[in-house]
Every structure is written in C-alpha cells, then in structure tokens.
C-alpha atoms as an extended CHARMM CRD file, in Angstrom:
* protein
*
       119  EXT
         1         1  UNK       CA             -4.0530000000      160.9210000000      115.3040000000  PROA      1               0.0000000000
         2         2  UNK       CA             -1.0420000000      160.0040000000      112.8130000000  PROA      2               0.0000000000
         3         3  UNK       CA             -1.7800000000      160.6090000000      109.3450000000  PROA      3               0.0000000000
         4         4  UNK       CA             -0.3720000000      158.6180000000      106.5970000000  PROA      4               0.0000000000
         5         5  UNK       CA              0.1180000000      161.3460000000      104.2970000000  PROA      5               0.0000000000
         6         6  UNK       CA              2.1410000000      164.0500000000      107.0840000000  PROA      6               0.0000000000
         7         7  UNK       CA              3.7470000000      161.5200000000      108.5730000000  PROA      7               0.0000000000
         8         8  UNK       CA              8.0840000000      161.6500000000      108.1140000000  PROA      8               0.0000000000
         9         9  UNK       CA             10.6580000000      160.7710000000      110.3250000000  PROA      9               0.0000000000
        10        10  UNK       CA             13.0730000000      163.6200000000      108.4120000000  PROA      10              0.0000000000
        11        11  UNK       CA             13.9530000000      166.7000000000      109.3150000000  PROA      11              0.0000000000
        12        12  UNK       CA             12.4440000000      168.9200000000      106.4080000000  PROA      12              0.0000000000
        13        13  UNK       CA             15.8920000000      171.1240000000      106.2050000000  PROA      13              0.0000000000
        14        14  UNK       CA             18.0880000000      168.1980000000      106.0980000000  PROA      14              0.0000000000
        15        15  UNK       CA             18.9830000000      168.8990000000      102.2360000000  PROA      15              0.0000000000
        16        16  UNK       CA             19.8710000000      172.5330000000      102.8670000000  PROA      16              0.0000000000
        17        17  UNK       CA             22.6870000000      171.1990000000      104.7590000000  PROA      17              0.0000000000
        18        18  UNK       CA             23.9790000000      168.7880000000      101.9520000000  PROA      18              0.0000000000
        19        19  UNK       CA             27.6640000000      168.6930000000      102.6180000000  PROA      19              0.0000000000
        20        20  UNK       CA             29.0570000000      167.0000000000       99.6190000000  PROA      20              0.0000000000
        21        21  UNK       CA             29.9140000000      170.9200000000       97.8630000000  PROA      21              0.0000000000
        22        22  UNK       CA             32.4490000000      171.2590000000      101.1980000000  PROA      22              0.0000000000
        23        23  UNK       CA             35.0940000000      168.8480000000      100.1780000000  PROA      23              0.0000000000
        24        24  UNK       CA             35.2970000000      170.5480000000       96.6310000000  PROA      24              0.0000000000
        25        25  UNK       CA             35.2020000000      174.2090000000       97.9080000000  PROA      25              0.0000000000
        26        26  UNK       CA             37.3950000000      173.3870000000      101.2980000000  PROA      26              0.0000000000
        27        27  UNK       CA             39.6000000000      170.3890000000      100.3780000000  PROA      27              0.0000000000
        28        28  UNK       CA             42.8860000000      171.8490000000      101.6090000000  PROA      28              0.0000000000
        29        29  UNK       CA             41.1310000000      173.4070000000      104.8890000000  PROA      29              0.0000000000
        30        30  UNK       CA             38.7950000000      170.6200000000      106.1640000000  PROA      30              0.0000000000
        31        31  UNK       CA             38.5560000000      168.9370000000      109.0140000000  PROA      31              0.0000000000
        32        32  UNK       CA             38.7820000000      164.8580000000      107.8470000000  PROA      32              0.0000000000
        33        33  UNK       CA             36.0270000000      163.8650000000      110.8890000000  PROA      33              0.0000000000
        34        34  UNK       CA             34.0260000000      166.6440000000      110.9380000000  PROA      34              0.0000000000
        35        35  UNK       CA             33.6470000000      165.9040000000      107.3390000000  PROA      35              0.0000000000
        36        36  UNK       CA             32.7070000000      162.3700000000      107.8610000000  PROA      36              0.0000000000
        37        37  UNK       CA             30.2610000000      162.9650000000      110.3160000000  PROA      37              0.0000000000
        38        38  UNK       CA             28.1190000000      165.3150000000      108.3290000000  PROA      38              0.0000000000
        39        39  UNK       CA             28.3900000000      162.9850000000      105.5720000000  PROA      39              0.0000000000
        40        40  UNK       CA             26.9300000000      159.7910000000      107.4860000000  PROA      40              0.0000000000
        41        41  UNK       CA             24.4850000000      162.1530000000      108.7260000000  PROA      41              0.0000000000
        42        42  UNK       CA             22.9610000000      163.5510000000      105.3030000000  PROA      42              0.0000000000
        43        43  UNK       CA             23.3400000000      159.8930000000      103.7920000000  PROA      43              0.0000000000
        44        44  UNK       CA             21.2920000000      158.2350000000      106.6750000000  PROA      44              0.0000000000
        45        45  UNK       CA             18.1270000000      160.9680000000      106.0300000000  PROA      45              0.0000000000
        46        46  UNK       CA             18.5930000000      160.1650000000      102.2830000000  PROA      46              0.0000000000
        47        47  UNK       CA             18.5520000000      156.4040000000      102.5290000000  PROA      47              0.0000000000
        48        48  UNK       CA             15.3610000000      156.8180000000      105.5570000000  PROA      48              0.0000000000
        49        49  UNK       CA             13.8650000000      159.3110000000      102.8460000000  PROA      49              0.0000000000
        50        50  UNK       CA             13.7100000000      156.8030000000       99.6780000000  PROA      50              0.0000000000
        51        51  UNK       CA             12.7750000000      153.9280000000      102.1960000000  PROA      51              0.0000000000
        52        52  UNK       CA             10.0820000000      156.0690000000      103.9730000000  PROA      52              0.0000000000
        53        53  UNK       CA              8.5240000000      156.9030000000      100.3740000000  PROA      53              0.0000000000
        54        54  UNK       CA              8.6460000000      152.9370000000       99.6060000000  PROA      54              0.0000000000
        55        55  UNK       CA              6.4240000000      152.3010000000      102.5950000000  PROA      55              0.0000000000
        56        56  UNK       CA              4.0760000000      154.9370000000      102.1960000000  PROA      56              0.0000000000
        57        57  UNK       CA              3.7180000000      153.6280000000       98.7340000000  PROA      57              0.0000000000
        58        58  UNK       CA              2.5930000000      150.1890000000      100.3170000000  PROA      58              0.0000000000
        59        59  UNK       CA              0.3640000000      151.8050000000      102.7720000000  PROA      59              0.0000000000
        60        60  UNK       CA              2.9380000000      151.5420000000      105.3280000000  PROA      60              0.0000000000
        61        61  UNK       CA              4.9520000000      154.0950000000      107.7960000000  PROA      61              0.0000000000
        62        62  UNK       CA              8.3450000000      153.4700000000      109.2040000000  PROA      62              0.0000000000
        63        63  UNK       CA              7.7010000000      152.7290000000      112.9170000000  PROA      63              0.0000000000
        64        64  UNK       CA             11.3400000000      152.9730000000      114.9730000000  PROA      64              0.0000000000
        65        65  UNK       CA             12.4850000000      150.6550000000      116.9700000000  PROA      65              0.0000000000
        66        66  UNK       CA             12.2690000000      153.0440000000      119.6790000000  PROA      66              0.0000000000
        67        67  UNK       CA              8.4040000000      153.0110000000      119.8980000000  PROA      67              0.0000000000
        68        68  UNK       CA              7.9270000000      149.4810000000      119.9320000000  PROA      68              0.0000000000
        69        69  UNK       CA              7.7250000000      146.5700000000      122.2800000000  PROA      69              0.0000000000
        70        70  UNK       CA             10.9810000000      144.1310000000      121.7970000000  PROA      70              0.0000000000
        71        71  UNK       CA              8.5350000000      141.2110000000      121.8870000000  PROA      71              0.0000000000
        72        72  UNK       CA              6.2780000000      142.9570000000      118.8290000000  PROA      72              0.0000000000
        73        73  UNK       CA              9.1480000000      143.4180000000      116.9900000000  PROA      73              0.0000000000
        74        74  UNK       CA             10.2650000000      139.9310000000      116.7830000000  PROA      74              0.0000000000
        75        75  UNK       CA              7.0530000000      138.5480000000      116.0770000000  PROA      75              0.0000000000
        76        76  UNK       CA              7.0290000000      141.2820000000      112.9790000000  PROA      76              0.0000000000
        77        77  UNK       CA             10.3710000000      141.3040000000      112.6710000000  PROA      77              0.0000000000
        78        78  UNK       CA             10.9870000000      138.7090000000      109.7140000000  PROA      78              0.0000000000
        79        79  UNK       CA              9.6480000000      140.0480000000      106.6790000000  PROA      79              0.0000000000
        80        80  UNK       CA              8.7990000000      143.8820000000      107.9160000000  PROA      80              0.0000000000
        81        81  UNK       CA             12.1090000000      145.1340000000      109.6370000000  PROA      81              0.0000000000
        82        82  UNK       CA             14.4820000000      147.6470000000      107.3980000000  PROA      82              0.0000000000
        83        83  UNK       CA             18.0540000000      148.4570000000      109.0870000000  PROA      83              0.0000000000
        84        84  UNK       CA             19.2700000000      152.2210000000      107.9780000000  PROA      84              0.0000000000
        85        85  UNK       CA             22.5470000000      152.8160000000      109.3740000000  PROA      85              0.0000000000
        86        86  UNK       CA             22.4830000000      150.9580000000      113.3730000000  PROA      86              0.0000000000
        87        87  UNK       CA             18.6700000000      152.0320000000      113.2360000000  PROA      87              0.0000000000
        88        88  UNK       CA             15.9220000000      149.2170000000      112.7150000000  PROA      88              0.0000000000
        89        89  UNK       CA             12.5450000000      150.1460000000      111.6620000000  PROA      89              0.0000000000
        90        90  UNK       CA              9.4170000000      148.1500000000      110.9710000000  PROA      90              0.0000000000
        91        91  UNK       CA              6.8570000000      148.7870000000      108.3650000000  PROA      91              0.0000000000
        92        92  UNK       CA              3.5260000000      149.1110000000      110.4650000000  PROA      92              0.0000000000
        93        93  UNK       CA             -0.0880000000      150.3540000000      108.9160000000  PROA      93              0.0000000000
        94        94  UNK       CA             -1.3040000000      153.0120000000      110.8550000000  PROA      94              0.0000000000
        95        95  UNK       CA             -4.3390000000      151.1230000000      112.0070000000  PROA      95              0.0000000000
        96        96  UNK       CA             -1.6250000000      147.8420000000      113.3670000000  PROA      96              0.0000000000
        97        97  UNK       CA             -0.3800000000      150.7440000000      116.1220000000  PROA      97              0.0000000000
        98        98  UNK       CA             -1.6020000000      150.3110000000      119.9890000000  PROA      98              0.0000000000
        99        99  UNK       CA             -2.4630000000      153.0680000000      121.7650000000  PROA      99              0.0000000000
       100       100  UNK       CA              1.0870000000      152.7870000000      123.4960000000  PROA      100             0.0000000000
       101       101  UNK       CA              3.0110000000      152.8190000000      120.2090000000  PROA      101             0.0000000000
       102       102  UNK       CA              1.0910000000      155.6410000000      119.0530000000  PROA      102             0.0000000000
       103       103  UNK       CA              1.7460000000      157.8400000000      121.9490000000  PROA      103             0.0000000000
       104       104  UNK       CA              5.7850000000      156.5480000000      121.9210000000  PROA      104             0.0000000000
       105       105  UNK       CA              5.6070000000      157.3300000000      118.1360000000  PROA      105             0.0000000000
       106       106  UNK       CA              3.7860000000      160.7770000000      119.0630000000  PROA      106             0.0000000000
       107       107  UNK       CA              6.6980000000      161.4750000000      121.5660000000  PROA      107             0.0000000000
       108       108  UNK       CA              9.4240000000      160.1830000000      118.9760000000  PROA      108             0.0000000000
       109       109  UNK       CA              7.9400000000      162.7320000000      116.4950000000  PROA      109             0.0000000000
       110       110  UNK       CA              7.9990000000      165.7980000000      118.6200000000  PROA      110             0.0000000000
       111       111  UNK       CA             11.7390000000      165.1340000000      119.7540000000  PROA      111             0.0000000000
       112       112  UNK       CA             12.6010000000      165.1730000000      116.0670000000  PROA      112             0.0000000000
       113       113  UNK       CA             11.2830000000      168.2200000000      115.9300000000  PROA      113             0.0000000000
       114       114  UNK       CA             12.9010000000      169.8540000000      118.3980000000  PROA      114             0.0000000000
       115       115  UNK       CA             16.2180000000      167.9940000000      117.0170000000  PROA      115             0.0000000000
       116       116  UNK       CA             16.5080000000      165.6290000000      120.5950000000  PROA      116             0.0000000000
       117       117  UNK       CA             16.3070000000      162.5690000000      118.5620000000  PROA      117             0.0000000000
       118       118  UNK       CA             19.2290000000      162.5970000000      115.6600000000  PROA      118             0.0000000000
       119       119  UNK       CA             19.8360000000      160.0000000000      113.1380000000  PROA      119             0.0000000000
C-alpha cells in the first residue's frame, strides 16, 4: 500500500551529486557535455522535488505518466497535469489510484530504486 507520507519519486542521494562546484573547481579541464548532462539531471530532481512537496501539501502525489492509462490522463489531464523537463505527471490522491495504477506505480518505484528508471 502507497503511503502519502514515504512516497518520492527522487533518488534520496541526488544532492550529494550536485554538480554546480565542478565548473568552478574544473573550468579549464571539463568536458562541455558531460557537464550539461549532469546539470539537466540534478535540475530535473530539484524542480520534481519542490513540485512533489507542493502536491503532498494538497494531499496529492505525483503519479507519472508512465503508470497511467492515456485515456485517464486526458480526462484528468486539464487542470492536474505538471510537465518537468519531457516528463508529464498528474496530481492523483492516493485513494483516485486503480489497482492497475497502483501496481504500475509499485513497479515504477522499485526501478527507481534500483536506478532503471532515470529522470
């Protein structure tokens, strides 16, 4: 059963890896794309973060677009869909999940885990 309160779609090491220091200490040395890929990386779990802590403070979790039916989403799509990056998500109550979105959202949340799906 999801849980409002340990639910998160981000990785909890995510600001260990903060790569905004590397262009300071390495800015003769560093690789341009490399750079730029970490970069939209860390931004994406920030801007998911602050969104993710606006819905729980509605009552709502961040349900991907992954884990739901296309039909669904465009019926809930016009005042509950939030685009991060080429990612949609749709702000769901816990209790508004079928049993097959729960189990895709289940699944979503263990491949995060073991860092299959990446943002």
């Amino acid at each position: 059963m999801i849980n409002l309160e340990d639910f998160t779609l981000i990785p909890p090491d995510y600001k260990k890896k903060d790569p905004r220091p590397l262009l300071y200490l390495y800015h003769d040395t560093i690789n341009v794309v490399a750079y730029a890929k970490k970069m939209q990386k860390f931004a994406y779990y920030q801007t998911l973060e602050v969104a993710e802590d606006l819905a729980k403070r509605q009552g709502f979790i961040l349900l991907p677009w992954d884990c739901i039916h296309w039909q669904r989403a465009q019926a809930v799509a016009a005042d509950r869909k939030i685009k991060i990056g080429r990612r949609a998500f749709y702000l769901m109550k816990i209790s508004e999940l079928t049993k097959r979105e729960a189990q895709k959202l289940e699944n979503y949340l263990m491949q995060l885990k073991e860092g299959a799906a990446c943002g």
